[in-house]
C-alpha positions as CSV (number, residue, x, y, z in Angstrom):
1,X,-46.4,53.5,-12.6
2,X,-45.5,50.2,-11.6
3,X,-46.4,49.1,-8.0
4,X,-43.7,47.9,-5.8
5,X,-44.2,44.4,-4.2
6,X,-44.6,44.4,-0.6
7,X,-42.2,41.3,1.2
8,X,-44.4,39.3,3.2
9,X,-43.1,38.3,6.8
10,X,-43.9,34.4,5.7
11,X,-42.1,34.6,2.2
12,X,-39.0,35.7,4.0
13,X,-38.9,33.3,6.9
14,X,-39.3,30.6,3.9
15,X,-36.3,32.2,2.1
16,X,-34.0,32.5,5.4
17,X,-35.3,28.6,6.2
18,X,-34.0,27.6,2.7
19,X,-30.7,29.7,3.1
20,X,-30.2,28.4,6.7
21,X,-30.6,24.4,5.1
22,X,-27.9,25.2,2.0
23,X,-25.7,26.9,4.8
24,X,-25.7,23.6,7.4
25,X,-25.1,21.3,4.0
26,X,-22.6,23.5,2.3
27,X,-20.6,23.4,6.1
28,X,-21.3,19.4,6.4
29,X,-19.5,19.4,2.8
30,X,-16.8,21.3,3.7
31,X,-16.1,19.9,7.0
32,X,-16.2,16.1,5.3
33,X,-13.5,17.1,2.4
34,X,-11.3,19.2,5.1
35,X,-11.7,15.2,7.0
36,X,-10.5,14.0,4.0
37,X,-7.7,15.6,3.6
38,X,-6.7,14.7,7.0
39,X,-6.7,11.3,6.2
40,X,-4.9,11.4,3.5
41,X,-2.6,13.3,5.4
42,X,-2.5,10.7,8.0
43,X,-2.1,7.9,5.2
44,X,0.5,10.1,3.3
45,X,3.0,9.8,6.5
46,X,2.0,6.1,7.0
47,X,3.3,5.6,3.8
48,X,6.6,7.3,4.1
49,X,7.4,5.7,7.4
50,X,6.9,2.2,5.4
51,X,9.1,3.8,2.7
52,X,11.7,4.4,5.8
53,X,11.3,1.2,7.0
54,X,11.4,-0.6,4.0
55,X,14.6,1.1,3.6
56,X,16.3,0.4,6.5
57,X,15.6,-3.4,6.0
58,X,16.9,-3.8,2.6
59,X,20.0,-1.9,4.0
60,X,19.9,-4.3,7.0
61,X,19.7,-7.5,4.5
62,X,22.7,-5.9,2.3
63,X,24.8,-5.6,5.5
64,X,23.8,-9.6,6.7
65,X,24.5,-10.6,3.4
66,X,27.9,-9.0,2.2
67,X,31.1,-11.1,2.7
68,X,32.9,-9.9,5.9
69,X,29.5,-11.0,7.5
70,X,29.0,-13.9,5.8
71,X,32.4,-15.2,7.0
72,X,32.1,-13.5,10.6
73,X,28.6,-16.1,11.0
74,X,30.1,-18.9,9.0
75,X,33.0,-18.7,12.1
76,X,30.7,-18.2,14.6
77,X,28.9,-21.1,13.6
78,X,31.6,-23.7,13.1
79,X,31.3,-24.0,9.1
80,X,34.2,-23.7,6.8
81,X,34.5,-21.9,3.2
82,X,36.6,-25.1,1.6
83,X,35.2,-26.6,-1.9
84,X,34.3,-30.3,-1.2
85,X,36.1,-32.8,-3.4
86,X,33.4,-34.2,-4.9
87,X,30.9,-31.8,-6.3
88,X,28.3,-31.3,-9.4
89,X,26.5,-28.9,-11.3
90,X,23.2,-29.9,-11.9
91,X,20.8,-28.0,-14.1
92,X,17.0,-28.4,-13.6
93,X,14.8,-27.7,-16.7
94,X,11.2,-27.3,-16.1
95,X,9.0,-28.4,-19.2
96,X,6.1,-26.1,-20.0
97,X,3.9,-29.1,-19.2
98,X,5.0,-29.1,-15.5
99,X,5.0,-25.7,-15.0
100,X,1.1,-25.8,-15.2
101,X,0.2,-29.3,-13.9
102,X,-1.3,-30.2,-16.7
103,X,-1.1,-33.1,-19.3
104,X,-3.3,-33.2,-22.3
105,X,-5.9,-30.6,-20.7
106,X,-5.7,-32.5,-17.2
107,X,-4.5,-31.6,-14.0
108,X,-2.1,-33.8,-12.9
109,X,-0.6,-34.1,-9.0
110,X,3.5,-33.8,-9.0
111,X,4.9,-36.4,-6.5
Protein backbone atom coordinates (compact mmCIF):
# COMPACT_ATOMS: atom_id res chain seq x y z
CA UNK A 1 0.00 0.00 0.00
CA UNK A 2 1.20 3.22 -0.98
CA UNK A 3 1.21 5.97 1.73
CA UNK A 4 -0.58 9.14 1.14
CA UNK A 5 1.45 12.35 1.43
CA UNK A 6 0.40 14.61 4.14
CA UNK A 7 0.17 18.65 2.77
CA UNK A 8 2.26 20.59 5.01
CA UNK A 9 0.71 24.02 6.30
CA UNK A 10 4.18 25.74 4.82
CA UNK A 11 4.10 23.98 1.32
CA UNK A 12 0.63 25.40 0.96
CA UNK A 13 1.15 28.98 2.06
CA UNK A 14 4.15 28.84 -0.58
CA UNK A 15 1.69 27.53 -3.28
CA UNK A 16 -1.21 30.23 -2.42
CA UNK A 17 1.94 32.96 -2.31
CA UNK A 18 2.88 31.88 -5.82
CA UNK A 19 -0.82 31.79 -7.06
CA UNK A 20 -1.54 35.10 -5.34
CA UNK A 21 1.90 36.78 -7.40
CA UNK A 22 0.54 35.15 -11.05
CA UNK A 23 -2.96 36.43 -10.01
CA UNK A 24 -1.78 40.40 -9.32
CA UNK A 25 0.49 40.01 -12.73
CA UNK A 26 -1.99 38.31 -14.86
CA UNK A 27 -4.65 41.41 -13.61
CA UNK A 28 -1.70 44.16 -14.18
CA UNK A 29 -1.60 42.44 -17.86
CA UNK A 30 -5.03 42.59 -18.37
CA UNK A 31 -5.70 45.88 -17.06
CA UNK A 32 -2.60 47.43 -19.32
CA UNK A 33 -4.08 45.79 -22.80
CA UNK A 34 -7.88 46.79 -21.75
CA UNK A 35 -5.67 50.60 -21.43
CA UNK A 36 -4.65 49.99 -24.67
CA UNK A 37 -7.44 49.53 -26.30
CA UNK A 38 -8.77 52.69 -24.88
CA UNK A 39 -6.32 54.50 -26.48
CA UNK A 40 -6.65 53.28 -29.53
CA UNK A 41 -10.07 53.92 -29.12
CA UNK A 42 -9.42 57.42 -28.23
CA UNK A 43 -6.87 57.78 -31.25
CA UNK A 44 -9.40 55.91 -33.59
CA UNK A 45 -11.97 58.97 -33.07
CA UNK A 46 -9.05 61.50 -33.27
CA UNK A 47 -8.55 60.22 -36.47
CA UNK A 48 -11.97 60.34 -37.91
CA UNK A 49 -12.59 63.86 -36.65
CA UNK A 50 -9.32 64.88 -38.78
CA UNK A 51 -10.89 62.71 -41.62
CA UNK A 52 -14.10 65.12 -41.01
CA UNK A 53 -12.30 68.01 -40.91
CA UNK A 54 -10.10 67.44 -43.64
CA UNK A 55 -13.18 67.04 -45.43
CA UNK A 56 -14.92 69.86 -44.78
CA UNK A 57 -11.80 72.02 -45.82
CA UNK A 58 -11.21 70.53 -49.18
CA UNK A 59 -15.04 71.16 -49.64
CA UNK A 60 -14.54 74.74 -48.32
CA UNK A 61 -11.42 75.29 -50.94
CA UNK A 62 -13.72 73.68 -53.87
CA UNK A 63 -16.46 76.22 -52.93
CA UNK A 64 -13.62 79.47 -52.78
CA UNK A 65 -12.32 78.27 -55.79
CA UNK A 66 -15.28 77.58 -58.30
CA UNK A 67 -16.18 80.38 -60.77
CA UNK A 68 -19.30 82.19 -59.36
CA UNK A 69 -16.89 82.85 -56.36
CA UNK A 70 -14.09 83.67 -58.12
CA UNK A 71 -15.93 86.42 -59.95
CA UNK A 72 -18.07 87.44 -56.74
CA UNK A 73 -14.21 88.32 -55.03
CA UNK A 74 -12.75 89.49 -58.20
CA UNK A 75 -15.83 92.30 -57.93
CA UNK A 76 -15.53 92.80 -54.52
CA UNK A 77 -12.06 93.58 -54.97
CA UNK A 78 -12.11 95.96 -57.87
CA UNK A 79 -10.25 93.54 -60.52
CA UNK A 80 -11.62 92.77 -63.93
CA UNK A 81 -11.73 89.40 -66.03
CA UNK A 82 -10.49 91.29 -69.56
CA UNK A 83 -7.29 89.61 -71.46
CA UNK A 84 -4.67 92.34 -71.53
CA UNK A 85 -3.40 93.32 -74.97
CA UNK A 86 -0.12 92.40 -74.73
CA UNK A 87 0.48 89.03 -73.27
CA UNK A 88 2.99 85.87 -73.55
CA UNK A 89 3.33 82.36 -72.87
CA UNK A 90 6.46 81.56 -71.45
CA UNK A 91 7.66 78.04 -70.82
CA UNK A 92 10.21 77.40 -68.06
CA UNK A 93 12.34 74.24 -68.55
CA UNK A 94 14.40 73.10 -65.69
CA UNK A 95 17.60 71.19 -66.67
CA UNK A 96 18.47 68.11 -64.58
CA UNK A 97 21.52 69.96 -63.55
CA UNK A 98 19.50 72.72 -61.74
CA UNK A 99 17.17 70.59 -60.31
CA UNK A 100 19.93 69.28 -57.95
CA UNK A 101 22.30 72.27 -57.54
CA UNK A 102 24.91 70.63 -58.81
CA UNK A 103 27.52 71.02 -61.58
CA UNK A 104 30.21 68.44 -62.22
CA UNK A 105 29.73 66.82 -58.65
CA UNK A 106 29.54 70.44 -56.97
CA UNK A 107 27.07 72.25 -55.26
CA UNK A 108 26.44 75.27 -56.84
CA UNK A 109 24.21 78.45 -55.18
CA UNK A 110 21.29 79.57 -57.78
CA UNK A 111 21.11 83.51 -57.78
Amino acid sequence: MKRRKIVEPADSSVFFAVLAMFLIVFVLLFSELIDCGYEIERARKRYQELLTMNQFYQAEILRLSSLPSLCQRMQQYGLSLCIPEKWSWWKFSISPQAKTGAVNGKNVVQQ
